[in-house]
MOPAC internal coordinates of N, CA, C and O (Angstrom, degrees):
PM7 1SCF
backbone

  N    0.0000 0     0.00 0     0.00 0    0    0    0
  C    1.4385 1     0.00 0     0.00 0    1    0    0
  C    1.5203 1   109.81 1     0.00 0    2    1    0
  O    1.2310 1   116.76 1   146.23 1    3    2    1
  N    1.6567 1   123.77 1   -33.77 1    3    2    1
  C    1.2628 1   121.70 1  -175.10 1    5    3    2
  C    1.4846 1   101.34 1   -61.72 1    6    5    3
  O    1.2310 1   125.61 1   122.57 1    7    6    5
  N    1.5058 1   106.83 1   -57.43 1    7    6    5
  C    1.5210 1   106.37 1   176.45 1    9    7    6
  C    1.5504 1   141.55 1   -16.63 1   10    9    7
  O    1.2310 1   142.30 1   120.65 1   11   10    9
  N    1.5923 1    74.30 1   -59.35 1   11   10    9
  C    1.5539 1    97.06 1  -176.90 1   13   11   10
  C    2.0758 1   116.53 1   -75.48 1   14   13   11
  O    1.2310 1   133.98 1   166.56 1   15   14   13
  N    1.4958 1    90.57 1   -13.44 1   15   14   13
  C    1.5579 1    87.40 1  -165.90 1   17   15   14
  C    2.0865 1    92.67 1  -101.62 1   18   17   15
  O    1.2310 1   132.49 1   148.29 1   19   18   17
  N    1.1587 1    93.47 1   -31.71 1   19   18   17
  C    1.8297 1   101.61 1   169.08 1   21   19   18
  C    2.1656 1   105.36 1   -56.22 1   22   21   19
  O    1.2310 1   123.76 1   150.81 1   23   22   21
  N    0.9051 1   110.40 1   -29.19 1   23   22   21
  C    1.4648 1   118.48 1  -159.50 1   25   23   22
  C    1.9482 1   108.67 1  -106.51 1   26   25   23
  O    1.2310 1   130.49 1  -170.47 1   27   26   25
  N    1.4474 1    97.38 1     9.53 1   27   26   25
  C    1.3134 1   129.66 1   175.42 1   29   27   26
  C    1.5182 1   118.12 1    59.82 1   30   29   27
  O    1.2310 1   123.79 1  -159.46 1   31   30   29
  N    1.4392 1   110.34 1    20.54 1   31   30   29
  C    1.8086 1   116.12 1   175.45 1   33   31   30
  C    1.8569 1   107.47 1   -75.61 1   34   33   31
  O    1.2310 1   128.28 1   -32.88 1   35   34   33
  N    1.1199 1   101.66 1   147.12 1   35   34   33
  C    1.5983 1   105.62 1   167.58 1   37   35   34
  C    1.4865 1   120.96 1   -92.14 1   38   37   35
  O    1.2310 1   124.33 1   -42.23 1   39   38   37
  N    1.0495 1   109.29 1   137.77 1   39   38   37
  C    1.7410 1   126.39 1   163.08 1   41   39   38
  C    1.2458 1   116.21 1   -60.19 1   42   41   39
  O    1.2310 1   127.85 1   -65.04 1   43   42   41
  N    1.5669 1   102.49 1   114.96 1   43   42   41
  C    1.3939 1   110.03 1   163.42 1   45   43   42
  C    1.7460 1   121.01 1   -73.03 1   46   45   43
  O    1.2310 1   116.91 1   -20.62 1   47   46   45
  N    0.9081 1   123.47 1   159.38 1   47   46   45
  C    1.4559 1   128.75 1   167.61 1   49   47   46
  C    1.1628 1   130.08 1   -68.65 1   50   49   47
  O    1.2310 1   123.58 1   167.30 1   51   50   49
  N    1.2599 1   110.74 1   -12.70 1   51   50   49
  C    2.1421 1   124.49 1   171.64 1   53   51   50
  C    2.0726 1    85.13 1   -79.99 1   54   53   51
  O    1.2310 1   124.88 1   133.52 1   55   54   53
  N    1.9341 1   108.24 1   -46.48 1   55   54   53
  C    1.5776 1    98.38 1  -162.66 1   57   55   54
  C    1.0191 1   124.82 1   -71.66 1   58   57   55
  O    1.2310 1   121.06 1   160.34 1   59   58   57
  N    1.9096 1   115.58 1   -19.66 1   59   58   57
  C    0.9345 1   128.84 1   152.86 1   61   59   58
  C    1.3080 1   146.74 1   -56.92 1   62   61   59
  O    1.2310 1   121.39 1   153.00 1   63   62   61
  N    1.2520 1   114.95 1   -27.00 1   63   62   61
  C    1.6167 1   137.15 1   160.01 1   65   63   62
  C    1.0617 1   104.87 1   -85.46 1   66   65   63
  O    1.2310 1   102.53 1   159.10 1   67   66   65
  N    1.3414 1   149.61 1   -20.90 1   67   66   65
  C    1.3640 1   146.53 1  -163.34 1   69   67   66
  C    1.6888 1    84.02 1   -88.54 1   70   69   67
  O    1.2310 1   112.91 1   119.87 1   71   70   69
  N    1.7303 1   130.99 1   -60.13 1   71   70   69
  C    1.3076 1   148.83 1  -171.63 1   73   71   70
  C    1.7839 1   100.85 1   -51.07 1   74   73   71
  O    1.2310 1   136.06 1   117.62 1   75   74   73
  N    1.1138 1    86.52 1   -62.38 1   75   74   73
  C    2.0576 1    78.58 1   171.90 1   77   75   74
  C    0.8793 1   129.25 1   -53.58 1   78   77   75
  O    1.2310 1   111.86 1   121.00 1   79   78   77
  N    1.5180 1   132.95 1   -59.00 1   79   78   77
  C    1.0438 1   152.56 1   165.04 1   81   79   78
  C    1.6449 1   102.83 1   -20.90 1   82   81   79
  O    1.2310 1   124.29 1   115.97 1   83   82   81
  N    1.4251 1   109.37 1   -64.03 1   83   82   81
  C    1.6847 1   111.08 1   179.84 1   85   83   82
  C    1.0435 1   101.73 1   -60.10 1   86   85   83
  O    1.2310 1   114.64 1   110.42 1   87   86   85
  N    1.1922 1   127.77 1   -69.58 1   87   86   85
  C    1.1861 1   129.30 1  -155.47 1   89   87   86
  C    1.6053 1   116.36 1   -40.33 1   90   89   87
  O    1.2310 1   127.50 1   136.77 1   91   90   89
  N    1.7232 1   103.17 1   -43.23 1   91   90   89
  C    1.3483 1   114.98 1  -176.48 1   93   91   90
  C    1.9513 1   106.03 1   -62.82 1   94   93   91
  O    1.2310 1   132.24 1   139.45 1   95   94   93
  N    1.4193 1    93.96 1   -40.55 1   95   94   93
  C    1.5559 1    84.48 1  -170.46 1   97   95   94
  C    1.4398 1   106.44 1   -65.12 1   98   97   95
  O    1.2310 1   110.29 1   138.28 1   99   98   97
  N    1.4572 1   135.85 1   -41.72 1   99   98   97
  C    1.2182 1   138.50 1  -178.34 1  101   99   98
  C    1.5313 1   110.38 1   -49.99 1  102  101   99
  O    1.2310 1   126.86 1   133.04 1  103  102  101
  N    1.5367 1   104.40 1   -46.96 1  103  102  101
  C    1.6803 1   111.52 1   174.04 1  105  103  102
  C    1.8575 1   110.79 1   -40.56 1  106  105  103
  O    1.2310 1   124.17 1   124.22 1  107  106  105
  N    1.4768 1   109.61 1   -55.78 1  107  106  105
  C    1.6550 1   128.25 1   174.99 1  109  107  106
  C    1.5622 1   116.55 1   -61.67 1  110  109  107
  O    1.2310 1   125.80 1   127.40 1  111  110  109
  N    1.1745 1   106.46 1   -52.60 1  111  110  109
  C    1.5113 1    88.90 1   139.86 1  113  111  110
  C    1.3193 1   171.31 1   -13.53 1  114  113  111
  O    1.2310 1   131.28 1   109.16 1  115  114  113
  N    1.7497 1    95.84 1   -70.84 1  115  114  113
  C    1.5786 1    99.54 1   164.54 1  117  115  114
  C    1.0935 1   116.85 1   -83.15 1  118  117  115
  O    1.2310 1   121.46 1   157.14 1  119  118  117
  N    1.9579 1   114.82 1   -22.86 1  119  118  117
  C    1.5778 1   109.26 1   173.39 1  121  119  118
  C    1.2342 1   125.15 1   -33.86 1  122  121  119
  O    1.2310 1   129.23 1   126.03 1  123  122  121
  N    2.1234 1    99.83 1   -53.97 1  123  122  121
  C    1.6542 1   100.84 1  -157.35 1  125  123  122
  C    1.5274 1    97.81 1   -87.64 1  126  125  123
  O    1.2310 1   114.46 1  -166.86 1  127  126  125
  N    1.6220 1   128.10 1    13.14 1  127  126  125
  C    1.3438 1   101.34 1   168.60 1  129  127  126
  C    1.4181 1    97.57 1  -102.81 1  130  129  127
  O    1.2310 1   118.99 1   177.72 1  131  130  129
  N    1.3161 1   119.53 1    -2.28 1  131  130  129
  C    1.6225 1   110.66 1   171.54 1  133  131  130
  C    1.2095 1   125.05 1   -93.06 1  134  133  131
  O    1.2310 1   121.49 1   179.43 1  135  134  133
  N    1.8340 1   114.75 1    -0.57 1  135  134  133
  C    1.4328 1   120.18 1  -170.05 1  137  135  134
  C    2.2262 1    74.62 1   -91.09 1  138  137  135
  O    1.2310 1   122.77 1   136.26 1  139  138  137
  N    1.1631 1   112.30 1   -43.74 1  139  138  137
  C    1.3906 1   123.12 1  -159.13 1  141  139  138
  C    1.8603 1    91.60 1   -56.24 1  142  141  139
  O    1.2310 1   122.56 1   130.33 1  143  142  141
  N    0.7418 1   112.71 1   -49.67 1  143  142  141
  C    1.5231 1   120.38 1  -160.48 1  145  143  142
  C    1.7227 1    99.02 1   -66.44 1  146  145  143
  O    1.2310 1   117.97 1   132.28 1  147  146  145
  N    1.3966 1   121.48 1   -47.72 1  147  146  145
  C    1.3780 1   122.18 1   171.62 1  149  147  146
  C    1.0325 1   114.71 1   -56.47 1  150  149  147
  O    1.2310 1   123.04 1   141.69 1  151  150  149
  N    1.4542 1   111.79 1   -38.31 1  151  150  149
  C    2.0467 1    94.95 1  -174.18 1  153  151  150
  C    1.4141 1    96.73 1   -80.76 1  154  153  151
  O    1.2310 1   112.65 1   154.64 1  155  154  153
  N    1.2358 1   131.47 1   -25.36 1  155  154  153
  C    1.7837 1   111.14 1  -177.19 1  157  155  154
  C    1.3062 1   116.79 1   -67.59 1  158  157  155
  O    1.2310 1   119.23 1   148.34 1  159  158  157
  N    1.6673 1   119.08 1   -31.66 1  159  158  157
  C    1.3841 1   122.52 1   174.28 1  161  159  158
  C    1.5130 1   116.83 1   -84.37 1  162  161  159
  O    1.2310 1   126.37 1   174.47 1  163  162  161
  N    1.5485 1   105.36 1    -5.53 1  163  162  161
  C    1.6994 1   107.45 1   153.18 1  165  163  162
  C    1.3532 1   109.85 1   -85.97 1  166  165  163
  O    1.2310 1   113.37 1   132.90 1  167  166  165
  N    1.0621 1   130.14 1   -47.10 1  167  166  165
  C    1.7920 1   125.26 1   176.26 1  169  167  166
  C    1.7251 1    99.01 1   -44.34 1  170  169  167
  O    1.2310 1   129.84 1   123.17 1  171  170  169
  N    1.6152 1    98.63 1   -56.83 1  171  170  169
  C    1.9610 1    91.34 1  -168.04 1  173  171  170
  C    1.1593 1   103.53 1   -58.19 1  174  173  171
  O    1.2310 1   104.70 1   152.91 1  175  174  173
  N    1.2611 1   145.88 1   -27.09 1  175  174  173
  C    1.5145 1   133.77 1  -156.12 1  177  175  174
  C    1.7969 1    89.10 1   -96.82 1  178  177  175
  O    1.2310 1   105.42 1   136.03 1  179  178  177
  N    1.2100 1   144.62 1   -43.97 1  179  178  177
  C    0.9708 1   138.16 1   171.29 1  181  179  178
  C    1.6260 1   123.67 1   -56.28 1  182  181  179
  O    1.2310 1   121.58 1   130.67 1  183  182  181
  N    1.2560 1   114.58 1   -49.33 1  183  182  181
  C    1.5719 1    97.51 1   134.22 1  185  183  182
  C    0.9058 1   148.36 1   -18.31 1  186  185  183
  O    1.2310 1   122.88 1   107.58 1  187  186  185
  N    1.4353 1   112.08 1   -72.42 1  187  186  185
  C    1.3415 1   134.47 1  -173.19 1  189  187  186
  C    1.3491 1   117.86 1   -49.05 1  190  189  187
  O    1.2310 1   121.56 1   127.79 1  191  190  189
  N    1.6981 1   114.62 1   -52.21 1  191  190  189
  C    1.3460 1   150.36 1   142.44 1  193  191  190
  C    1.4161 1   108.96 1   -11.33 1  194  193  191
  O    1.2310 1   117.31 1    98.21 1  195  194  193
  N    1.4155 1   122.73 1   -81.79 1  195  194  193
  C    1.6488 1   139.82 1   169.71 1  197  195  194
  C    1.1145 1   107.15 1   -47.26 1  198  197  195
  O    1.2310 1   111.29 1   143.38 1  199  198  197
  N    1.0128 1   134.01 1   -36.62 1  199  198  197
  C    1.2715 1   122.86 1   179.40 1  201  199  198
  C    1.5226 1   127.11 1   -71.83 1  202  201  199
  O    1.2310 1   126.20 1   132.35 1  203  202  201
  N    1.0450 1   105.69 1   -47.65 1  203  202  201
  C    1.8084 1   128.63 1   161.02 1  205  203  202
  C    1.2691 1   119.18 1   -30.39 1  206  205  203
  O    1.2310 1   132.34 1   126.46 1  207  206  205
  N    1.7714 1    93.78 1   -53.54 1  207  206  205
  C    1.4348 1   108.95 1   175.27 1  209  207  206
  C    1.1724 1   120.87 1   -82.61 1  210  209  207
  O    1.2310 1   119.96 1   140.16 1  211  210  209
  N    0.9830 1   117.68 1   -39.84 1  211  210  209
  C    1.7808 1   119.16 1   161.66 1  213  211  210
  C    1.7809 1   114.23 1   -43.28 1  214  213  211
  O    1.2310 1   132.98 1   135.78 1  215  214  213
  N    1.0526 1    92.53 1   -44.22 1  215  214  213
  C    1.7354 1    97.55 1  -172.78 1  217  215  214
  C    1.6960 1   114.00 1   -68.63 1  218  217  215
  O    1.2310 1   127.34 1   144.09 1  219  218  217
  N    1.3295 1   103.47 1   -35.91 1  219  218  217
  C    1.4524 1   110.86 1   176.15 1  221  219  218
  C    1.2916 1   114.66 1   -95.67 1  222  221  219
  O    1.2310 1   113.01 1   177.26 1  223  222  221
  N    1.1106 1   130.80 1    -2.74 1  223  222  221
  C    1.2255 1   133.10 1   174.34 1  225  223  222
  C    1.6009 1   115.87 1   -80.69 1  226  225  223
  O    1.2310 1   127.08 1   152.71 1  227  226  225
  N    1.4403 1   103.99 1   -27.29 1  227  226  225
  C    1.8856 1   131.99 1  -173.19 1  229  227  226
  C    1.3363 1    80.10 1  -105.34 1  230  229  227
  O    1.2310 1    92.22 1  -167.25 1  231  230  229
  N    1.1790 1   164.75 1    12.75 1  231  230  229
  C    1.6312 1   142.12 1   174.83 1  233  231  230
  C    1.7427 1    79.20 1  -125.73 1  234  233  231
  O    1.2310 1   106.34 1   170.59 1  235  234  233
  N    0.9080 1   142.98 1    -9.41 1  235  234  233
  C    1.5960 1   137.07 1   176.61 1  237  235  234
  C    1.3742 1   111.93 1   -95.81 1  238  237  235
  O    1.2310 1   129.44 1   132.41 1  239  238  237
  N    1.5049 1    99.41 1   -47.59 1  239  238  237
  C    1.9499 1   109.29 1   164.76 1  241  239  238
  C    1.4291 1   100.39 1   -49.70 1  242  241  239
  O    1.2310 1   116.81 1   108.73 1  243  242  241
  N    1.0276 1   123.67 1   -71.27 1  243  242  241
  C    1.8723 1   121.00 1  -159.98 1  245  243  242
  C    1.6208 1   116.44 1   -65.46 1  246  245  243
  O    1.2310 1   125.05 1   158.70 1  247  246  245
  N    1.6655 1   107.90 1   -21.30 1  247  246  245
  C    1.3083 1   116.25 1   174.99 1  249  247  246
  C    1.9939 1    96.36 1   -75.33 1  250  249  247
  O    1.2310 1   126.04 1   128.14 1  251  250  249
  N    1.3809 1   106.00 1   -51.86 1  251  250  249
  C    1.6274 1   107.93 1   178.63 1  253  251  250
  C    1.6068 1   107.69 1   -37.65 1  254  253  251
  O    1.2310 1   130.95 1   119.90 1  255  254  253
  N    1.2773 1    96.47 1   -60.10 1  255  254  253
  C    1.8620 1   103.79 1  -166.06 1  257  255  254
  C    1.4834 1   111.45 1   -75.55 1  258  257  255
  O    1.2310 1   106.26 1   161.47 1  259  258  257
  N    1.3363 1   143.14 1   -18.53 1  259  258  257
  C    0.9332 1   142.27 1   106.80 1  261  259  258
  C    1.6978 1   121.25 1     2.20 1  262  261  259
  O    1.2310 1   124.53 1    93.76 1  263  262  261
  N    0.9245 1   108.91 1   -86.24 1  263  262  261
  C    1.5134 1   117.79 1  -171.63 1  265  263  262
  C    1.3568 1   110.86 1   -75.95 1  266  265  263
  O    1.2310 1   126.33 1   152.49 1  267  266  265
  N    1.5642 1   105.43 1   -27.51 1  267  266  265
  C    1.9278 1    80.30 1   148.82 1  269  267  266
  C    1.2777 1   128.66 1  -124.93 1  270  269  267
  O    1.2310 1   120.58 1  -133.06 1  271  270  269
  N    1.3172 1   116.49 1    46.94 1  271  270  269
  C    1.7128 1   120.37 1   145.34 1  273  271  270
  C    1.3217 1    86.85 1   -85.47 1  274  273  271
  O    1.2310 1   107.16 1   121.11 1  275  274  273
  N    1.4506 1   141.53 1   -58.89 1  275  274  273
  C    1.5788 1   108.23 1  -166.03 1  277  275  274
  C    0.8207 1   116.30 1   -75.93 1  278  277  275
  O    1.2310 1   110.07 1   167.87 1  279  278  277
  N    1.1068 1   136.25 1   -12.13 1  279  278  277
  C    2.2899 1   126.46 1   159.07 1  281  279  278
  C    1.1915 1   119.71 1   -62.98 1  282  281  279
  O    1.2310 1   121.26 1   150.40 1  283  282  281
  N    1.7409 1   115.19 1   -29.60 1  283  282  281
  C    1.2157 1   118.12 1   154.41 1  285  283  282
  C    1.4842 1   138.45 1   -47.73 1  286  285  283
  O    1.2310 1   129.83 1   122.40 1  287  286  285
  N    1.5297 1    98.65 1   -57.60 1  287  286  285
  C    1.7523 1   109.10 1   171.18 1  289  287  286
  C    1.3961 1   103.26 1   -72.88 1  290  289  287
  O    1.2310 1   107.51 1   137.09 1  291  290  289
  N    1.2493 1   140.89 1   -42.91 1  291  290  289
  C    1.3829 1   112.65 1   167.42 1  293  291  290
  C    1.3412 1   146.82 1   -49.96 1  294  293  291
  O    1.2310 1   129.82 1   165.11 1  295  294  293
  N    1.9853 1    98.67 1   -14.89 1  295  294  293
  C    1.5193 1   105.34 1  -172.79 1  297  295  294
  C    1.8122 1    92.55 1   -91.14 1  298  297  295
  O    1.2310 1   129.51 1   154.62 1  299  298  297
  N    1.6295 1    99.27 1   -25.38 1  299  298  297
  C    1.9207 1    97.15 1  -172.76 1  301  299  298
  C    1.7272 1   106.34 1   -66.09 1  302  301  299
  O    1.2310 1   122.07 1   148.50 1  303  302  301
  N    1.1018 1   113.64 1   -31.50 1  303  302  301
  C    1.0760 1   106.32 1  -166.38 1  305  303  302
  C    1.7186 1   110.48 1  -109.62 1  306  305  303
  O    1.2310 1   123.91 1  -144.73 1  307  306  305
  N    1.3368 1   110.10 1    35.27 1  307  306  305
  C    1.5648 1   113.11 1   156.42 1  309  307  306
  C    1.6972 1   107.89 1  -144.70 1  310  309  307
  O    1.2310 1   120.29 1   -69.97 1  311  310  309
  N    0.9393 1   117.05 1   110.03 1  311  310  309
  C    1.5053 1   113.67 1  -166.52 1  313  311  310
  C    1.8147 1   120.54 1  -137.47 1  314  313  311
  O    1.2310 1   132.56 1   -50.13 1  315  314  313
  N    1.3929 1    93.34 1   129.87 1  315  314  313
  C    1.8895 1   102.15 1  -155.41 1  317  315  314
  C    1.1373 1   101.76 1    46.33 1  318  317  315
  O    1.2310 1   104.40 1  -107.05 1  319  318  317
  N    1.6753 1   146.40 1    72.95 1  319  318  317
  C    1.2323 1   168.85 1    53.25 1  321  319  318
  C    1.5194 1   100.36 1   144.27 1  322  321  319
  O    1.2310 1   122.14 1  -144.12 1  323  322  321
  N    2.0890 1   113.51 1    35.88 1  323  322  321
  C    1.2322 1   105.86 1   161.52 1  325  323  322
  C    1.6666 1    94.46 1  -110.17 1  326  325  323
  O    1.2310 1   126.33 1    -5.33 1  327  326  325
  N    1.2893 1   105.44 1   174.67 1  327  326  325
  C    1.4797 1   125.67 1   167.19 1  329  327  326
  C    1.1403 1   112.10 1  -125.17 1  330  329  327
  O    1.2310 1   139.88 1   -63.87 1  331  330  329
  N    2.1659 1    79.04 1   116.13 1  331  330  329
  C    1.5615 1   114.32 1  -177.02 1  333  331  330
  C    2.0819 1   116.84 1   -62.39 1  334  333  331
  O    1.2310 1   127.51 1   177.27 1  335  334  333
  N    1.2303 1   103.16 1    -2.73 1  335  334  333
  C    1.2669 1   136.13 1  -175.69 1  337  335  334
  C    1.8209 1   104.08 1   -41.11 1  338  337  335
  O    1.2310 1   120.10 1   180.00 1  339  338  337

C-alpha cells in the first residue's frame, strides 16, 4: 500500500479495508506475543525471587545449626554447675 500511495495511485475502499483488516490482525498478534512474553518474565522473576530465598533461608539454617551445636556442647560440657572441661 505504501508503494502504491508513494507512486501517487489512490486507495480504494475494498484496499483499504483489506489494509486494516491486516493491519488489525498483526496489531493481535504482537499483543498475545507480548501479553506471552510478560508472563514468562513474570515466571523468571518469580523464580528468580525463590531462589534468593531459598538460598538465604539455608545460609540462616546452617548459621541456626551452627549456633546450636555450640549451645549444645556448652550445656554437655558443664553439668549440675561443674565443668566437665
Amino acid at each position: 500500500m505504501q508503494s502504491l500511495l508513494q507512486n501517487g495511485g489512490k486507495i480504494t475502499p475494498k484496499q483499504w479495508k483489506a489494509e486494516t483488516q491486516s493491519l488489525q490482525s498483526e496489531y493481535d498478534s504482537i499483543g498475545r506475543e507480548q501479553t506471552k512474553t510478560a508472563t514468562e518474565l513474570a515466571y523468571a522473576e518469580v523464580i528468580s525471587y525463590n531462589k534468593k530465598n531459598l538460598e538465604r533461608e539455608l545460609q540462616n539454617e546452617s548459621f541456626r545449626t551452627r549456633a546450636d551445636s555450640r549451645t549444645d556442647n556448652k550445656t554437655k560440657l558443664s553439668v549440675g554447675g561443674r565443668n566437665l572441661m
